[in-house]
N, C-alpha and C positions, 0 to 999 in steps of 0.2 A: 501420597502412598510411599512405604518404607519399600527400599530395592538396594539389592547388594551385587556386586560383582565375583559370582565364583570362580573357580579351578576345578576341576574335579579329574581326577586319573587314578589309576588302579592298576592292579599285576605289573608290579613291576619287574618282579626274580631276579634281581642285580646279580647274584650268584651262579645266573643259568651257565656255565661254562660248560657247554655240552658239543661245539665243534672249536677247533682253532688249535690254535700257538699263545703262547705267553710273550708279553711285549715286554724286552731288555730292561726299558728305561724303567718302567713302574713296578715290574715283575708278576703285573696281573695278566691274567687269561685276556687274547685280543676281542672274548665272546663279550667277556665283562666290561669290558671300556665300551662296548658298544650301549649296552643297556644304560650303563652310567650317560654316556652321551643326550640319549632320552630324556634323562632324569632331568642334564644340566639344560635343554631345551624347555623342558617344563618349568623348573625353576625360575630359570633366565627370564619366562614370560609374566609369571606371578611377580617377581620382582616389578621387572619391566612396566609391565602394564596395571602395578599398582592394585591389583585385587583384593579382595575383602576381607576372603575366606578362600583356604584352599579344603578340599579333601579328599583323601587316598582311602579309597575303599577297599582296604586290606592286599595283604600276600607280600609282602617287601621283596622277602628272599625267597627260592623254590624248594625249603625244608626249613625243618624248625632250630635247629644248630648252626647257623650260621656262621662262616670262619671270623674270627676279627677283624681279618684286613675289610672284608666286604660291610661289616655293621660297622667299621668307619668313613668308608665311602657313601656310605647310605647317611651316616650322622652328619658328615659336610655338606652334604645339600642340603637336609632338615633345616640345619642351624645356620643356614643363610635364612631360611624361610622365618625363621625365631629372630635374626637377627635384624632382617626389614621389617619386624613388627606387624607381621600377620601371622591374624590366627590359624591355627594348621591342625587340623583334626587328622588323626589318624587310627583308622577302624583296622583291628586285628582279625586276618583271613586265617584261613582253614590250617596257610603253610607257615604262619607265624606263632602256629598254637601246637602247645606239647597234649599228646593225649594224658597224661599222667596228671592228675590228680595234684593241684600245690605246686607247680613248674612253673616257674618265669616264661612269659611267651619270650618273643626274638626280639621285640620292641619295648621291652620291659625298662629300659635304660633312660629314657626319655621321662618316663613318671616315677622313677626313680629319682634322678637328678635335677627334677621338675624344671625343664627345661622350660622359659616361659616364652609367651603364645603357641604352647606347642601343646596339644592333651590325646594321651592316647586313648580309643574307646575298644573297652577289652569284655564290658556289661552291656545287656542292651538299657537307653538308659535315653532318659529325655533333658535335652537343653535348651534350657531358656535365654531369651536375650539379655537378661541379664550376667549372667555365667558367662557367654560369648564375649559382652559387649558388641554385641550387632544386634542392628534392628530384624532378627530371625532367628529362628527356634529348627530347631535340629532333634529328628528320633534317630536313634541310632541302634542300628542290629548288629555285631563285629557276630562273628563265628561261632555258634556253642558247640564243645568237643561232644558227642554222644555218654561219652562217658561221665563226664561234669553234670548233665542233664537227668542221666539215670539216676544218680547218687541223689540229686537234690529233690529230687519227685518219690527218691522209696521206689524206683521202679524194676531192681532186682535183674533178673536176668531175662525180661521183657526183649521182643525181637526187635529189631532195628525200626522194623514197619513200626509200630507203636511207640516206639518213643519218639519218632519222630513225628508221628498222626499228635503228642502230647505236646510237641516243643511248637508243633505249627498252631497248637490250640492259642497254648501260654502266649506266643511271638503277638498272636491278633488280638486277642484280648487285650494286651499291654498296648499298643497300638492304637487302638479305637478307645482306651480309657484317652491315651494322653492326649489325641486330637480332638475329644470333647472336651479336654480341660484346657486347648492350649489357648493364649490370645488370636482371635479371630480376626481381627486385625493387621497381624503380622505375617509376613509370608513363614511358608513351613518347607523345611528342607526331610525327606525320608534318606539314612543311607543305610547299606545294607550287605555285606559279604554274604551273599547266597545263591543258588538258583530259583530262577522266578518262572513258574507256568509259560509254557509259551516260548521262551527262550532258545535260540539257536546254539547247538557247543561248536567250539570251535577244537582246538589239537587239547585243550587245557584237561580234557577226559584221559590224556595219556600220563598226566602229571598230578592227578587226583590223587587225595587221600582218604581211602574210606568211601563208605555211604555219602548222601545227597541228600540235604534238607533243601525241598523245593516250597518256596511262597507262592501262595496263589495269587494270582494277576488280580483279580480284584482289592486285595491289599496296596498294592501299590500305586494302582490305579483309579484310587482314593480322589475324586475334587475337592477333597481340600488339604492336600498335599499341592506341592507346586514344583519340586524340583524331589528326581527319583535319584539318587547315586549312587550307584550299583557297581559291584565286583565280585571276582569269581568266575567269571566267562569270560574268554579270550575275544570274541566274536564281537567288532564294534556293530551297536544296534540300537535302536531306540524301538521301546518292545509297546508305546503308547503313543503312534504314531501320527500326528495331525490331529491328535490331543489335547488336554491338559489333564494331569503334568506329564512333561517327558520323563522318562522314565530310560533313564540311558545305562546302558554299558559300553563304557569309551575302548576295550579291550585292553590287553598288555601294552607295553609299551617299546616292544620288540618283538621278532617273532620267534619264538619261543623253537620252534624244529618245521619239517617239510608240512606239516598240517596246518602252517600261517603260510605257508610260500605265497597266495594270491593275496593274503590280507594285508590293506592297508593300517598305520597304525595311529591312533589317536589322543587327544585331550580333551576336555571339554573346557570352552568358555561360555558362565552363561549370566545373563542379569535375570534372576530371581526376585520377581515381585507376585502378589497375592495376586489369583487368579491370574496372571500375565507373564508368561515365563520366554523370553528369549535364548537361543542358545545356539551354536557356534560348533562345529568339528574343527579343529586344531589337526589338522597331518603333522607328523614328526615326519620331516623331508630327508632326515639321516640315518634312516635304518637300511641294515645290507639288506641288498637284495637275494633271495634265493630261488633256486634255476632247479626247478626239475619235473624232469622230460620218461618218456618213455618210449622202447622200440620194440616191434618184434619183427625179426628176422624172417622176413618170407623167402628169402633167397641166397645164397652162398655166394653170390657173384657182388663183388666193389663191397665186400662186408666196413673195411674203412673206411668208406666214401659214406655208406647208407651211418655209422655213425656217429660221424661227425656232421653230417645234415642232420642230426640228430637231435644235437646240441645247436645253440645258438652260436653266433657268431662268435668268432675271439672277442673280440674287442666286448662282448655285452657278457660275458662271462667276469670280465675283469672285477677281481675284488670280491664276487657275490660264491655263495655256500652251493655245490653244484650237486646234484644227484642223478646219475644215468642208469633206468634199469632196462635191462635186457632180456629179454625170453626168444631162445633159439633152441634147433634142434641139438643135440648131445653132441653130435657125430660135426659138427661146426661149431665146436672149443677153439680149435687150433688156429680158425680165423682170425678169433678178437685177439688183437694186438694190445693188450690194456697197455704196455710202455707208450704206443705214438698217441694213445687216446689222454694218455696224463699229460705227455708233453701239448699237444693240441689246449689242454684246459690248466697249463702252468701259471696261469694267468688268475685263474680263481683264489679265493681265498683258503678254501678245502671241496676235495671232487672225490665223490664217493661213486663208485660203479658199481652196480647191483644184477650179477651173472645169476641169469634161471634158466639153467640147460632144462630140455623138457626133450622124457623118451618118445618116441612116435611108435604108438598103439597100434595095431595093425590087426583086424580082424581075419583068421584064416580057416576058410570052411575047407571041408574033407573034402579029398578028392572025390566022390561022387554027390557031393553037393553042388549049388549053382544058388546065387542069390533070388533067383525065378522063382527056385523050387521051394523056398520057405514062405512061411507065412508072416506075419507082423509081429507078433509074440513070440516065435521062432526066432527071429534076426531081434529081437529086443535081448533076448536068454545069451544069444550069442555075443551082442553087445556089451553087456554088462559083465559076461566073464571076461570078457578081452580084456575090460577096462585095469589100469594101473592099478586100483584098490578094489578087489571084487565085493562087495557087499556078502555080507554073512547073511547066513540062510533067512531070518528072521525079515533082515532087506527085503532078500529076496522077491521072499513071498508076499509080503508089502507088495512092493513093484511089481511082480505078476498081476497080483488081485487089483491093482487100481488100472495097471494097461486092462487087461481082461475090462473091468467097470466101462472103461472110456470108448475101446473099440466095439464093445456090444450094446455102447450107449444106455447103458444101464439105469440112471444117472448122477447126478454128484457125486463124489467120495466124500467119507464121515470129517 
């Protein structure tokens, strides 16, 4: 039986430089050398361990303009991968694609300069082992812009919902033509920049562009597909779980902001065989860690003390992206000492403190009232005007009418 030794990683955004300093010697952002780092561990491993085939299911960089200095940091690791003479797929995601109509994507350089064993996949488009040279066939779905998709369908100013109910038609039918026409015999690799039915998001919903073409899970989870390689989701997961095929999204390859802080981050290694697929999580062991904690203030007494037990220890802070937020009463401002709390986390790499003074609301009945003497929809009316943002009349009466339903047990609300 034919079996190959993959790579498979995705989201990379070498460009994310969204916390840090610039390091002297290189004069890149110290966010960028981190991601780079990932790269050079992935890399290093494909070399390393001799693999077949690698591929990157799309996003290189975190926008479609890329600075130079970073699409040459991105080009020297490729062209190690070109240079140990494996073959390197590389599928065009959401943020490597201009919406404009005739625009070079950001990986355009590579099919350009036909850099060999390198091919970028910018069409969905079926490979054969022939083309490859490996004994396995590759579908490939890289990203369609909506707009690309409209124009080539005659679909005018059709709402997003519908062109995409069209592109999910066109994606399946392409699909289920080429795995009835593919060699039955060879294992089949699916890959795919998109989201899939069923899929967890991870922070990557903060750094989207546009609408969401979602595949349905039965596409993917095709038996006679064998290996799933998917990108587009931060969230390392295998969404075909004790399955065949796995159907993996290995996530970014660093954490992108505070919404990866608990995610660990991944590669895939796997041996793809027909019907028999093995496969491996890779931890990247050199990603910074990020620290963030939350307090609220029950007390105005050892306010220093309560936040710095707040935060982790010195020493676990060191080096990692720190975030402290705070919610206290207004009138306990003058407490927080932000200078000794920076000095206490001097040690981080960046410490961001996040102050939510909050008014204290105070309900106050008329001197010949008493909380006794109202009723439950009385002290609701009273509640709800105290409140910080009163509700406009239409609330209101909303919120009377549905208390009113519930205390007279009327029953459900519409």
């Amino acid at each position: 039986m034919s079996k190959i030794k993959l790579l498979h990683f995705a989201d990379a955004h070498i460009d994310m430089a969204n916390y840090g300093r610039h390091d002297p010697e290189t004069g890149l952002p110290l966010r960028v050398l981190d991601f780079l780092k990932s790269l050079d561990v992935i890399v290093d491993t494909a070399v390393e361990e001799k693999v077949d085939l690698v591929i990157f299911a799309g996003d290189a960089y975190k926008d479609r303009a890329p600075a130079p200095t970073y699409q040459r940091e991105w080009g020297r690791r490729i062209m190690r991968l070109s240079r140990a003479g494996i073959p390197t797929l590389l599928l065009v995601g959401n943020h490597d694609l201009s919406p404009a109509l005739g625009r070079a994507h950001a990986i355009q350089e590579f099919t350009t300069l036909e850099i060999p064993h390198v091919r970028v996949l910018d069409r969905p488009q079926f490979l054969g082992a022939d083309e490859l040279g490996l004994p396995v066939q590759v579908i490939a779905l890289p990203w369609v812009a909506r707009s690309g998709l409209a124009a080539a369908l005659d679909l005018g100013e059709t709402d997003t919902a519908e062109i995409y109910a069209h592109l999910e038609q066109n994606l399946t039918e392409l699909v289920q033509g080429w795995l009835e026409g593919a060699d039955p015999d060879l294992p089949m690799i699916l890959t795919a920049h998109a989201s899939v039915q069923g899929a967890v998001y991870g922070s990557e919903r903060s750094v989207m562009l546009g609408a969401d073409l979602v595949l349905p899970g039965s596409l993917v989870k095709d038996p006679r597909l064998d290996y799933v390689a998917l990108g587009h989701i931060h969230k390392p997961q295998n969404l075909n779980e004790g399955a065949h095929p796995p159907v993996i999204y290995p996530g970014s390859i660093e954490r992108v902001d505070f919404g990866e802080a608990g995610d660990d981050k991944f590669f895939i290694i796997a041996e793809v065989e027909k019907h028999k697929t093995k496969f491996q999580w890779r931890k990247i062991e050199t990603i910074r860690p990020f620290v963030d904690r939350r307090l609220a203030l029950d007390s105005p007494e050892a306010v220093p003390e309560q936040l710095k037990a707040a935060l982790l220890p010195q020493a676990e802070l060191e080096g990692a992206i720190v975030r402290l937020t705070v919610e206290y009463l207004r009138e306990w401002d003058s407490l927080i000492d932000e200078a000794a709390l920076r000095l206490y986390a001097a040690g981080a790499f960046e410490f961001h403190l996040i102050k939510r003074p909050l008014s204290e609301a105070r309900i106050r009945l008329p001197a010949d009232q008493t909380v006794s003497s109202l009723g439950p929809l009385e002290l609701l009316d009273q509640y709800l005007r105290s409140s910080q943002r009163e509700p406009d009349k239409d609330e209101l009466d909303a919120l009377e009418k549905l208390a009113t339903q519930i205390i007279a047990g009327d029953g459900e609300a519409e």
